[in-house]
N, C-alpha and C positions, 0 to 999 in steps of 0.2 A: 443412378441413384439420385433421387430428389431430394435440396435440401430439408424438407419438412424428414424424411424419414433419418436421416442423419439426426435431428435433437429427439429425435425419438429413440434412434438405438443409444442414443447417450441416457435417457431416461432409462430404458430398461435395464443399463450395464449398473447405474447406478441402484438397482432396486435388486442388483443379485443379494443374495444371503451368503453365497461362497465367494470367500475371499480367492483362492487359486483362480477359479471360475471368472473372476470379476478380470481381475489382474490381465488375466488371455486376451478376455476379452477387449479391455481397452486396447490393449498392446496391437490387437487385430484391428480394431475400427482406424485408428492413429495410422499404422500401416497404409489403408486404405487411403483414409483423409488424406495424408501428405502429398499421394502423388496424382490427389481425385484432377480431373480439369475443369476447374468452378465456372458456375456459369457469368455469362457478359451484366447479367442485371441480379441483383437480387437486393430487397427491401425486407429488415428483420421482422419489423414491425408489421409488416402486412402479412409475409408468410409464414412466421413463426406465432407471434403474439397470439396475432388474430386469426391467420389460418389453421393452426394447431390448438394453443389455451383458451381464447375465446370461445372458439368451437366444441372444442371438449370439455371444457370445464368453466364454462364463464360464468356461471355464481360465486363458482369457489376464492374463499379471501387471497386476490392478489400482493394486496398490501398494508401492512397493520401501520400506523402512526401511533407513538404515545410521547407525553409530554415526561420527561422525568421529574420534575420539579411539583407540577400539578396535577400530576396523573389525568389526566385529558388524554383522552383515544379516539381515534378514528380507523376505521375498516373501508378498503375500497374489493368489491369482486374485482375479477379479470375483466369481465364487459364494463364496470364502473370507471376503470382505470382506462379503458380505452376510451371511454368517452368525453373523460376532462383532459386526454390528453390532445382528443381531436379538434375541443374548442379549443385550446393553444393555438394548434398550427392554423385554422381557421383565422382565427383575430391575428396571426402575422402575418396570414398571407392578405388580406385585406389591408394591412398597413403594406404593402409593396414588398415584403421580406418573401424572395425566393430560392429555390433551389441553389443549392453552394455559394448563398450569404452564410454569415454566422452569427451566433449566440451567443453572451459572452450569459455569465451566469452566475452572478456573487448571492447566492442563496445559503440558509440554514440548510438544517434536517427537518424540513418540512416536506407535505406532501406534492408539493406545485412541483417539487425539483423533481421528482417521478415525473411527471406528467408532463414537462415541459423538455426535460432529457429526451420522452416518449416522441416529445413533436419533433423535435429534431430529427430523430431517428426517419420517422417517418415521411417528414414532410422535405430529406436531402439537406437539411442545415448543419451546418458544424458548430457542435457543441464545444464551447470555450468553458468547463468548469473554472473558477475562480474562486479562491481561498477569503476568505472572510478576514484572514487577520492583513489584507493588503492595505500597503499607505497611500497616498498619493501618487507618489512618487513611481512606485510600484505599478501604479494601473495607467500612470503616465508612457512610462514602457513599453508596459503591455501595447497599448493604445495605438503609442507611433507604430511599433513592431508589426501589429496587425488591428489596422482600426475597428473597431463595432460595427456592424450594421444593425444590429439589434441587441436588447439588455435586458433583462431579468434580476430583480435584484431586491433584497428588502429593504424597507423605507431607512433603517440607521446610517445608509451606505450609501445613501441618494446622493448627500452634499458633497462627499468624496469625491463619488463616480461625476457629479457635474462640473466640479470644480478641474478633474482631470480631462474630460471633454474640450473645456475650455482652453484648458493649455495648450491641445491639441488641435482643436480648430475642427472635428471631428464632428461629422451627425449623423447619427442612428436614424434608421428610419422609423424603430419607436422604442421606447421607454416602458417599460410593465414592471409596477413597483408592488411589493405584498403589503399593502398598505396604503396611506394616499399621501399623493407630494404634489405641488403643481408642476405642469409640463411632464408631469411621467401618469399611464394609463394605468388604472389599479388595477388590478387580477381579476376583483372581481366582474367588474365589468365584463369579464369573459365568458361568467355561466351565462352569458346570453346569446353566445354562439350557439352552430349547429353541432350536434352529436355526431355527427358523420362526418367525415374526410375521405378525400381520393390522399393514395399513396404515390408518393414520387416514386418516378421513374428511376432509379438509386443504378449506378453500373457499381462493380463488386469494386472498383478501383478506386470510387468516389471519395473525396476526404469525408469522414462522419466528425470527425473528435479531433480539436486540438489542446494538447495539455501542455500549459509552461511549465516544465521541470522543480520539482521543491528547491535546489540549487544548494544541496549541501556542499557541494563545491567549488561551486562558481555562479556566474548568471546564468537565467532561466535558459532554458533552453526549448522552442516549440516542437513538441512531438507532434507528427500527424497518425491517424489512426483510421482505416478506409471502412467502407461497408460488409466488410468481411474482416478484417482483422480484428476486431476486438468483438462483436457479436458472435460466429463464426469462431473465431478466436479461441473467446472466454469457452468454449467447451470443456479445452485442456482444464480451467481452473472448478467448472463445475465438476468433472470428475475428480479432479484433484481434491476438492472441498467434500466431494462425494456428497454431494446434496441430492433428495428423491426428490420427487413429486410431493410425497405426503412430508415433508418438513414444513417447520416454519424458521425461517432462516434471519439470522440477524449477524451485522458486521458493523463492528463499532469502529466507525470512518467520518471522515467529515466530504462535504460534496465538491468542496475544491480539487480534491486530488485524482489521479487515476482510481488508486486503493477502492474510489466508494462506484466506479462505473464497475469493477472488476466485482466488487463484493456485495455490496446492497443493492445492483441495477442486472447487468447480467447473469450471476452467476445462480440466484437463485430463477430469475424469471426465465433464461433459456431451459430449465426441465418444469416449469408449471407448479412449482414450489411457492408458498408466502414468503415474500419480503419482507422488511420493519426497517422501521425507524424509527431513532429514542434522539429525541431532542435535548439538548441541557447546554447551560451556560459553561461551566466546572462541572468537571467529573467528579462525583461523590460515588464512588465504590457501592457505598451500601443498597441506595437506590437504584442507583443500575443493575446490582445484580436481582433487588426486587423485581425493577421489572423485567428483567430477564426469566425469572421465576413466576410470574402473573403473566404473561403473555406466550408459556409454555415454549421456549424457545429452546427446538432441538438441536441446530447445529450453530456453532455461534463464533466469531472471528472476531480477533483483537490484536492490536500491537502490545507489541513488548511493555511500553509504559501503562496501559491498562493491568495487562495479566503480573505486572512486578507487585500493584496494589494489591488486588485482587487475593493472591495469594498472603497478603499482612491482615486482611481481614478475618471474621469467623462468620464463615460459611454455613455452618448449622442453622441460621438463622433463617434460613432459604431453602423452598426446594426446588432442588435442582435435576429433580427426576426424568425431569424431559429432556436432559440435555445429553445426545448420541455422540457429539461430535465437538470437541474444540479446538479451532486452527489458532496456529499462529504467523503473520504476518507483517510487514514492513522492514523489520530489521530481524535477525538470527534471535531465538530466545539462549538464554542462557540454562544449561544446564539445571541449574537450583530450582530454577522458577516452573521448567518441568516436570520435578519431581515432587517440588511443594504441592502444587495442581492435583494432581495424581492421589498425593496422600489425603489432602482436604475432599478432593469429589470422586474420586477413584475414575477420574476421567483422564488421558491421555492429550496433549497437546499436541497437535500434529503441527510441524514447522515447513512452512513451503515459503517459495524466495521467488520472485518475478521484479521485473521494475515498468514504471512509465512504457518505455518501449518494447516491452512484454505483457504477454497473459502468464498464466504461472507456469515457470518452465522450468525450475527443480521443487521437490517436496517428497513429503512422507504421503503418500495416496491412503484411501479407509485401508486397504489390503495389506497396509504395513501396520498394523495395529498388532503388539503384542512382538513387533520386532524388529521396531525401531529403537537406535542409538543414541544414546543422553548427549545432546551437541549437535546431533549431526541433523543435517537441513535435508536428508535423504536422499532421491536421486533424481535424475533428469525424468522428466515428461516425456512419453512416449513421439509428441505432439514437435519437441524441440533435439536437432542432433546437437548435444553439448560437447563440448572438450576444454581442455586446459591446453594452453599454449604459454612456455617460457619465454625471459624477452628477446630472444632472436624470434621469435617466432613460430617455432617447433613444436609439435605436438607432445606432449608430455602423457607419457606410455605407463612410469612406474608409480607405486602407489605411494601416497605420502607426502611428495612433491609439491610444494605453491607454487600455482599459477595462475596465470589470467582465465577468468572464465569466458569463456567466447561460444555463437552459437556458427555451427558449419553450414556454409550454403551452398555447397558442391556439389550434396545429393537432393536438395529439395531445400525450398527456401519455408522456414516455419510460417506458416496463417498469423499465428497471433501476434506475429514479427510489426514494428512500423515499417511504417513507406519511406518517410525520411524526415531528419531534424528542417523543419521548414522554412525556406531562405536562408540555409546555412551549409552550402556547400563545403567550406571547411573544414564544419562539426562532420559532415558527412565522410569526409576523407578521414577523419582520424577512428571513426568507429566503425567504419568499413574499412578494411585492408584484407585483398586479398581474395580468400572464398571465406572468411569472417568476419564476425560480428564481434566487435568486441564491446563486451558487459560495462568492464571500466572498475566490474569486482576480481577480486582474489579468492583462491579457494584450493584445496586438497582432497582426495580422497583413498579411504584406504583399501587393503586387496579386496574387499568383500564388495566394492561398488558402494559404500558410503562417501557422500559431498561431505565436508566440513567447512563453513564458513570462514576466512580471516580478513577479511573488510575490505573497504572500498579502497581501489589502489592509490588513491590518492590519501588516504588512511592509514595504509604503512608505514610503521616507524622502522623508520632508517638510523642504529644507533650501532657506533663501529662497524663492523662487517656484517652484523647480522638486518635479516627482515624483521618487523614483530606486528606480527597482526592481534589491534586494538580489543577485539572479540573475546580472544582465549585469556587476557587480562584480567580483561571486565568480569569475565567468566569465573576466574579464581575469588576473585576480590567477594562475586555476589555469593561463595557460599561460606562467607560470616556471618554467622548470625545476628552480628546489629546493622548489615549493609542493607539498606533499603532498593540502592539504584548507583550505579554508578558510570563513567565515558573515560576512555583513555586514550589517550595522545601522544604524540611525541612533540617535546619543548626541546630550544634550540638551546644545543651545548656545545664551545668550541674545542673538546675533547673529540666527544664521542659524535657530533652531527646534531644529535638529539638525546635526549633522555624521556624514558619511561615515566609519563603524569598519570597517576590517578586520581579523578575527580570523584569524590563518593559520599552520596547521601543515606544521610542513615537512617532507621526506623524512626516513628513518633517514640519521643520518650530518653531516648538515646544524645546522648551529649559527645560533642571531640573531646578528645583528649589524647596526651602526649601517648599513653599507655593504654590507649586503642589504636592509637597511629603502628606502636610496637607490634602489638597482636595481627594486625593486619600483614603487617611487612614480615613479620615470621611465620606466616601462614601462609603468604604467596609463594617463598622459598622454601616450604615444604611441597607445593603442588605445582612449583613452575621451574622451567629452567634458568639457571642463572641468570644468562643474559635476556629473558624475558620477564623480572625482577619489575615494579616500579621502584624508581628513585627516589621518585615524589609523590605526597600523597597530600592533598588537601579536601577537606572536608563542607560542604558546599550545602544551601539548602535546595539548588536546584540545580540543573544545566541545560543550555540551550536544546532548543528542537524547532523541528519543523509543527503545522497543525496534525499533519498524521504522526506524532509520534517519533519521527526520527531524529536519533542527537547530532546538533549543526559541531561536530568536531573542528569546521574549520572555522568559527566562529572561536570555539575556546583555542583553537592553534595562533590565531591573530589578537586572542585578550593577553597572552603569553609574551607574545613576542611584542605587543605593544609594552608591556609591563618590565621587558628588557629593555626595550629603549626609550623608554623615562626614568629606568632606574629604579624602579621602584621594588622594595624588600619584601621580605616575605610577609605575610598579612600572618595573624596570630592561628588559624586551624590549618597553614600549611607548616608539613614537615617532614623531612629531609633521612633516606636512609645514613649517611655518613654521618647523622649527629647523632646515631645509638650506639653510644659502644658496645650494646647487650649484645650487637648483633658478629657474627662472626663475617669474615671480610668485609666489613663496612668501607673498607676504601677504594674497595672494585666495584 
């Protein structure tokens, strides 16, 4: 079996009309994939892209750009798209950048980051995505960690990027800025390359992709990612997202992270599907979902801080008729926010879960539509063997049960898996143990083969004897109806370990107060178990995150505990279950 006819049986499973039918099906291809023996070379770009979309369909719109702010669009074909991606790799390989240098990439949601990701691909580079919101200090890191040989970057970021250069004593062998700066090569200078490129000679084992970790827990950490693993890979999550051919596909990501190779890069372009991308400073709900509605976008991907807005808006205002399919991903959606969805567009949220050193390896597939579980993040990927393991290490058999999620590597090691945290033999031993992978999340699930989410194990609250996973909190909290958003913690108690924090933002229009604080906390204790109760509840206008969306809990764990050791009292929107006498046991 050639890889070309592998994205193509993925294309066809994806265009079943029968769900049963569909289900079989993947579950057979997956079968097959896991124990296929890949071959020594393979290059995505040349025999997918262009061997398969270009040739079949190279008119057809590969890639839509719109500005959200100015409504400014652009349309690239599939043959359009290969061709500014080939003067990319053309003007670096003139500049001396070749095979297995790297790319580091501090770019918008423009269309260069297509075409420049494209050269990578192609031309054996390792794409280094890089987050826009980095300091100095930040890219100083990066820098020592794994120096540049090459940059990509837009002009606001030049003086950063040179200034960190400098500390480091580091030289690119070139500079390409979307705009002009002196000592760096503008982009455009590029349409003047050739349209044509020879493809590297890529082995499947080749590093393609390294991504610094968002680090909600700690420092970065370098994922590598080979020429099979996340092209190859991302199949799981095209099926998963259930993208055709005839969509147009959009994932509201930023290019820093894995999230936008996974969702706006491979996941629509391995089945010959349109891509997009919506550019904007600030997310304003209403214009996005315009242009979500003007640019007919059928299946459409968001994190949890998107779709919390999302749902506080009035959706009538939009048509949203085109829309088959809405995912959700980066963090667990909560309950509420599925069911508001649903009611506003009678569209379903599908919730699937992968990280940095995965493709999507649990979710709800299209085939779970109509029977999926309010909560639950659905089930393992045909593509990945999952299991939960308790902390001896044991496999955890009965249902109900937290455990670590871990992927098995005993009977077949998954494709969309990394190669390894890169110069961190360490990091390697502590998430390799064994014949597992471990995730580094928690999770449950019940007799029927439902996952449930309960956060990152470092995310745990540890208060008296029990676990309390931050999730099912959150979860309680967001179905008030003045909760906007809310992240839960555990703060440091010399009782109990920790105590239960809820941090929670509330709608526009909505004020704290003492006797919302009430409502809240007799509302948790209606839908929660005792001991998974917050204590504390303070009222915030925002809380940390990462750019894709995820909340830096370990951020608000260390404003907490700074906040105890300086002593400092309670600030006027927080407040305390044991100060309501209304409430019955207020002093447990």
């Amino acid at each position: 079996m050639g890889m070309e006819s592998l994205y193509k049986e993925v294309m066809d499973i994806n265009m079943m009309a029968d769900d049963d039918r569909k289900d079989d099906a993947a579950k057979a291809f997956f079968e097959r994939l896991n124990f296929m023996e890949l071959p020594e070379y393979f290059n995505w770009a040349e025999e997918i892209f262009e061997g398969v979309h270009v040739k079949e369909r190279g008119d057809k719109p590969a890639f839509i750009w719109a500005d959200i702010l100015t409504e400014e669009n652009k349309t690239y074909s599939y043959r359009q798209f290969m061709a500014r991606g080939n003067q990319c790799l053309n003007h670096l390989r003139k500049s001396g950048v070749d095979k297995g240098n790297n790319m580091y990439m501090m770019v918008p949601i423009v269309p260069e980051t297509w075409f420049a990701t494209y050269a990578c691909v192609k031309g054996g580079l390792v794409a280094v995505p890089t987050a826009t919101t980095m300091t100095q200090r930040e890219m100083e890191f990066r820098f020592e960690t794994y120096p540049p040989d090459c940059i990509i970057a837009a002009e606001v970021y030049t003086d950063l990027i040179d200034a960190a250069i400098k500390t480091n004593g580091t030289e690119p062998k070139v500079k390409i800025v979307l705009g002009k700066k002196a000592g760096w090569t503008s982009y455009t200078d590029l349409e003047g390359e050739s349209e044509e490129a020879e493809a590297a000679k890529t082995k499947s084992s080749d590093l393609l992709f390294c991504f610094f970790t968002s680090g909600t827990t700690g420092l970065p950490k370098r994922v590598g990612h080979t020429a099979v693993s996340y092209p190859l890979g991302h199949l799981s999550t095209s099926i998963m997202a259930g993208i055709r051919t005839d969509d147009i596909h959009h994932n509201l990501g930023a290019p820093g992270w894995a999230k936008w190779a996974w969702s706006s890069f491979f996941g629509p372009l391995n089945v010959g599907a349109t891509a997009t991308g919506f550019d904007f400073t600030t997310l304003d709900g209403e214009k996005y979902l315009k242009a979500i509605s003007t640019h007919k976008i059928s299946t459409f991907c968001a994190p949890p801080t998107a779709w919390r807005m999302f749902i506080n808006l009035d959706t009538s205002q939009f048509d949203l008729s085109n829309l088959r399919q809405s995912i959700g991903a980066g963090e667990p959606l909560n309950p509420e926010v599925i069911s508001r969805w649903k009611k506003l567009t009678g569209n379903e949220i599908r919730d699937f879960y992968g990280q940095t050193e995965s493709t999507a390896m649990i979710g709800n597939p299209p085939w779970m539509k109509g029977k999926m579980r309010s909560g639950s993040f659905g089930y393992p990927s045909y593509m990945y063997d999952v299991a939960l393991v308790d902390e001896e290490g044991f496999e955890i058999t009965k249902a109900d049960e937290v455990g670590h999620i871990v992927v098995k590597l005993d009977k077949w090691r998954a494709i969309g898996l990394f190669t390894e945290y890169i110069g961190s033999p360490e990091k390697m031993g502590d998430a390799f143990r064994g014949n597992y992978y471990y995730t580094g999340d928690r999770a449950s699930y019940d007799e029927d083969g439902y996952w449930w989410f309960v956060g990152r194990s470092d995310d745990v609250i540890k208060s008296s004897d029990f676990r309390i996973g931050p999730f099912e909190v959150e979860s309680a909290l967001m179905e008030h109806v003045a909760v906007a958003e809310t992240a839960v913690v555990g703060v440091p108690d010399p009782k109990r370990h920790q105590l239960v924090k809820g941090y929670v933002i509330l709608k526009q229009g909505v004020e704290p107060s003492r006797e919302l604080a009430l409502e809240l906390f007799q509302h948790t204790i209606n839908v929660l178990a005792k001991f998974k109760i917050p204590r504390i509840i303070e009222f915030v206008p925002e809380v940390p995150k990462t750019l894709s969306g995820k909340i830096r809990r370990i951020e608000l764990r260390q404003q907490e505990e700074k906040r105890q050791q300086d002593k400092s009292g309670a600030v006027a929107t927080e407040f305390f279950y044991w100060d309501f006498p209304e409430l019955s046991s207020r002093k447990n």
